[in-house]
SENUDREN-885263 format. One line per field, with one value per residue (C-alpha): residue in three letters; chain; x negated, y negated, z. Coordinates in steps of 0.5 Angstrom, whole numbers, plus 500, padded with zeros to 3 digits. Example, Ala and Ser with C-alpha at 12.3 -4.5 7.8 and 13.67 -1.06 7.14 Angstrom:
BEGIN
rest: c(ALA | SER)
kette: c(A | A)
xx: c(475 | 473)
yy: c(509 | 502)
zz: c(516 | 514)
END
This chain:
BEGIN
rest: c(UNK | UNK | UNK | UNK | UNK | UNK | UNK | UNK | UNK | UNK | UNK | UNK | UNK | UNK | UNK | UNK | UNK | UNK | UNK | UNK | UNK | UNK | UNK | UNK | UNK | UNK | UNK | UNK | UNK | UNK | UNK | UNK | UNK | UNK | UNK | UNK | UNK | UNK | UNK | UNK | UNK | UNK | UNK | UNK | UNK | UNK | UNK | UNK | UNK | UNK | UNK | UNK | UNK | UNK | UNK | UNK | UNK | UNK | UNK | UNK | UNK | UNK | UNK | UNK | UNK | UNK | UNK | UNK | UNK | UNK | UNK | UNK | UNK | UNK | UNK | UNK | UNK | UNK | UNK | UNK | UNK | UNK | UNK | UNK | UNK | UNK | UNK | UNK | UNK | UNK | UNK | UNK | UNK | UNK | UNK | UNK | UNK | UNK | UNK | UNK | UNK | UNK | UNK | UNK | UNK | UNK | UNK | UNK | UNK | UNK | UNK | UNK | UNK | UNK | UNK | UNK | UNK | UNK | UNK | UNK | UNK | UNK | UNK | UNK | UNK | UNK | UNK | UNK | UNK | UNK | UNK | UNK | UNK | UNK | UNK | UNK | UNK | UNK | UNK | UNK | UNK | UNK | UNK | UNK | UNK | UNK | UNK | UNK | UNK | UNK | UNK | UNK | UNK | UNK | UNK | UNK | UNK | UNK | UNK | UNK | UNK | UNK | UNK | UNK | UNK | UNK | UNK | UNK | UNK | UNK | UNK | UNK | UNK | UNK | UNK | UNK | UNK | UNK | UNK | UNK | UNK | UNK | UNK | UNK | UNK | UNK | UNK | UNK | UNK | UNK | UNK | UNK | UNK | UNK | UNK | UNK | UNK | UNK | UNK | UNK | UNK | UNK | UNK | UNK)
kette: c(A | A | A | A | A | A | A | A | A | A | A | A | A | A | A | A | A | A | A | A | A | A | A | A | A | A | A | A | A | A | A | A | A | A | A | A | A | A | A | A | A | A | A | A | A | A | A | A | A | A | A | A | A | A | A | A | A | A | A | A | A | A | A | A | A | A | A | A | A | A | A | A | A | A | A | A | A | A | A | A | A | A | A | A | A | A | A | A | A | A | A | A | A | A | A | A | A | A | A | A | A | A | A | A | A | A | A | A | A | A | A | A | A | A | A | A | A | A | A | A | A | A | A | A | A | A | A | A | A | A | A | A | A | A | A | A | A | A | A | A | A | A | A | A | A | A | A | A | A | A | A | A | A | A | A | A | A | A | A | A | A | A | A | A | A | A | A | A | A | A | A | A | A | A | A | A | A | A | A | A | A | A | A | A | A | A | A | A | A | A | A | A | A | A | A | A | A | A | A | A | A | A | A | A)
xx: c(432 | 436 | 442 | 441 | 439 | 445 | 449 | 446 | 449 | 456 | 456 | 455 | 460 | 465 | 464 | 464 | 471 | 473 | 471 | 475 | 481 | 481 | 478 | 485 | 490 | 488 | 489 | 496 | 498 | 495 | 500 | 505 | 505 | 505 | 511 | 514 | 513 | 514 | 510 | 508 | 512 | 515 | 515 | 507 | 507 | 510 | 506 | 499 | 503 | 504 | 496 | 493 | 497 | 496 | 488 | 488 | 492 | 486 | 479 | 483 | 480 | 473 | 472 | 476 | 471 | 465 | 467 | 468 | 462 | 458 | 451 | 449 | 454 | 460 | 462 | 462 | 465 | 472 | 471 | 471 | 476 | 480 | 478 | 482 | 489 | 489 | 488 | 494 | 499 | 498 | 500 | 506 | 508 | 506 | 511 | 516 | 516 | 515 | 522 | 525 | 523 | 523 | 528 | 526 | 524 | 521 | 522 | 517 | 515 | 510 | 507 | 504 | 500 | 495 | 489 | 494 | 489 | 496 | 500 | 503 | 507 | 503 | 503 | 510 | 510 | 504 | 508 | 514 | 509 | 508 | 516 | 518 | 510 | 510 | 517 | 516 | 510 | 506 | 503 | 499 | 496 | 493 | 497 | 491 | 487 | 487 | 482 | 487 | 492 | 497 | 498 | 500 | 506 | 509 | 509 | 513 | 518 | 520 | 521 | 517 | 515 | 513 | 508 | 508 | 513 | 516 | 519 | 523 | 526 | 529 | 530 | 526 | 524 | 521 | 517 | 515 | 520 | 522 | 522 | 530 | 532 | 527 | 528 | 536 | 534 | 529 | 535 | 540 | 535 | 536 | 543 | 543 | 539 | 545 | 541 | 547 | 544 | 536 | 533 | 529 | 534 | 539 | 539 | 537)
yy: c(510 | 504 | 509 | 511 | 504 | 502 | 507 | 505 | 498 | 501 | 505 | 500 | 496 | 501 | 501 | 493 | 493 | 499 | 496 | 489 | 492 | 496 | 489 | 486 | 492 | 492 | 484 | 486 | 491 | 486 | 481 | 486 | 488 | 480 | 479 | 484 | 479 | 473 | 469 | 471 | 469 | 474 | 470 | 469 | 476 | 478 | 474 | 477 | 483 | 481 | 479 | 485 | 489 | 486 | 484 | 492 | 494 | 489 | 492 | 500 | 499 | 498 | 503 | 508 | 507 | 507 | 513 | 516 | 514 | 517 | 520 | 523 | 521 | 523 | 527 | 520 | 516 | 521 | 520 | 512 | 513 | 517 | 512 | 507 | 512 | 513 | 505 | 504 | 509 | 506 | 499 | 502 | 504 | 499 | 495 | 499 | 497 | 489 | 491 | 494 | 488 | 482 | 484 | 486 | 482 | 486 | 491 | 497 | 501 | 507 | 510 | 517 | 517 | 522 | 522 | 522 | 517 | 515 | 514 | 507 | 506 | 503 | 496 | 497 | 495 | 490 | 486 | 487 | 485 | 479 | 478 | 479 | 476 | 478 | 480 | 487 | 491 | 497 | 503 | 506 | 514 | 519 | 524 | 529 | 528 | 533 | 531 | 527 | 532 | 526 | 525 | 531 | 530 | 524 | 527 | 533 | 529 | 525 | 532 | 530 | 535 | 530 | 525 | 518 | 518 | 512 | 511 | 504 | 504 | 512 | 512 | 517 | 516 | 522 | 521 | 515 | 510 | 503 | 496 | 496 | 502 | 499 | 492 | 494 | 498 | 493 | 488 | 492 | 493 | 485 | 485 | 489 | 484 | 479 | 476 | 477 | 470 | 472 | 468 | 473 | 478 | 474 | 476 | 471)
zz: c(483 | 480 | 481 | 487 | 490 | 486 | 491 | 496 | 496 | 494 | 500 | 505 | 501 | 503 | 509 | 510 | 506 | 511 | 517 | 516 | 515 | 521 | 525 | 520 | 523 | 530 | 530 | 526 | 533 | 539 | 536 | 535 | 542 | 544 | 541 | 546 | 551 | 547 | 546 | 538 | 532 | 528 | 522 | 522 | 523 | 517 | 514 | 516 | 514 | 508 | 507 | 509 | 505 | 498 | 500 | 502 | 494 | 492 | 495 | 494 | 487 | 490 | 494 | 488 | 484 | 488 | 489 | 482 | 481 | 487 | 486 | 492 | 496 | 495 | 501 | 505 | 500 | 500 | 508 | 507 | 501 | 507 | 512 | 507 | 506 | 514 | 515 | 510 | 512 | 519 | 516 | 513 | 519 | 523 | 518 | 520 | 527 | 525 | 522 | 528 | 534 | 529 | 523 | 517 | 512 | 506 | 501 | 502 | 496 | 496 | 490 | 489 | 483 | 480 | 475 | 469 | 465 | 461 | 467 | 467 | 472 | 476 | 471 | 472 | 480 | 479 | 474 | 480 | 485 | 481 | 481 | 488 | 491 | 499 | 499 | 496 | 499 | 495 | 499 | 494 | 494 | 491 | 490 | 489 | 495 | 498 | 503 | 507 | 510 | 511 | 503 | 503 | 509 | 506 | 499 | 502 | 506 | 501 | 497 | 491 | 486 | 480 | 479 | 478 | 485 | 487 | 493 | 494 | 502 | 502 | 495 | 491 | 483 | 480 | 474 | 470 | 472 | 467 | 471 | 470 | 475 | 480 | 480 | 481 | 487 | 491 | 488 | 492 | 499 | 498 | 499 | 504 | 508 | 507 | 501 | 495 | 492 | 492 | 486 | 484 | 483 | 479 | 472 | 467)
END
């Protein structure tokens, strides 16, 4: 009975962490359709892109577990947890858009993991996020949750056959991929940005 009132909280958690990002995502797109009139600022807008996004990476792990951990409710935690990839694949999108109508401003990253309990990779880009802050961007996806079609989709696009993957812009890592590699690359996207003396990529 504890366990199931337990879930029950968890539940309605999710569905509040859902519902703010989606309430986050729609005010992201109200002031990107004002910046086609001009009146909103393409620096804040970047910023509140850049907030939502690491606030969405920090509650993903809430809802990932609570739905691990489902008793009786597994079926409408996997609909929450695929509300949640839907809700992030929008912001990739949306961010791509940012970059078309104000320039763009950051590196987006996006990352395929699976279940492999020995996987790393993903400290690997926790410790470039902690490097690069909201310059870099990560999208995170579960590379076998079936029940998002999308997922599936962008894996196929990018033609990835291998996990952990690890796209940085356009460019694929297949396959536990080191710090060195990908710091090089997302250094490289800075120089295309016209920052050949960005600080963080300047090597100690």
């Amino acid at each position: 009975m504890l366990g199931l009132a337990l879930e029950k909280v968890r539940l309605n958690d999710s569905k509040e962490i859902t519902l703010n990002e989606k309430v986050n995502l729609r005010s992201l797109q109200l002031q990107q359709n004002y910046i086609k009139s001009g009146i909103a600022d393409c620096k804040a807008l970047n910023q509140l892109m850049e907030t939502n996004i690491d606030e969405l990476g920090q509650k993903m792990g809430i809802i990932i577990d609570y739905q691990k951990n489902a008793l009786l409710n597994q079926k409408e935690f996997d609909l929450q947890l695929r509300d949640y990839f839907l809700t992030e694949i929008q912001f990739l999108l949306i961010s791509q858009e940012i970059d078309q109508q104000c320039g763009k401003n950051s590196v987006k990253v996006i990352y395929f993991y699976d279940e492999n309990g020995a996987d790393t990779q993903g400290r690997v880009l926790d410790y470039l996020k902690d490097v690069f802050e909201n310059r870099v961007l990560i999208f995170s996806f579960n590379s076998q949750f079936s029940a998002e079609p999308m997922i599936p989709i962008l894996i196929t696009s990018y033609n990835i056959t291998r996990f952990p993957a690890v796209v940085v812009e356009n460019r694929v890592f297949q396959g536990y991929t080191a710090v060195e590699p990908l710091r090089d690359n997302i250094c490289a996207e800075f120089e295309k940005l016209g920052e050949q003396n960005f600080t963080k990529c300047k090597k100690k």
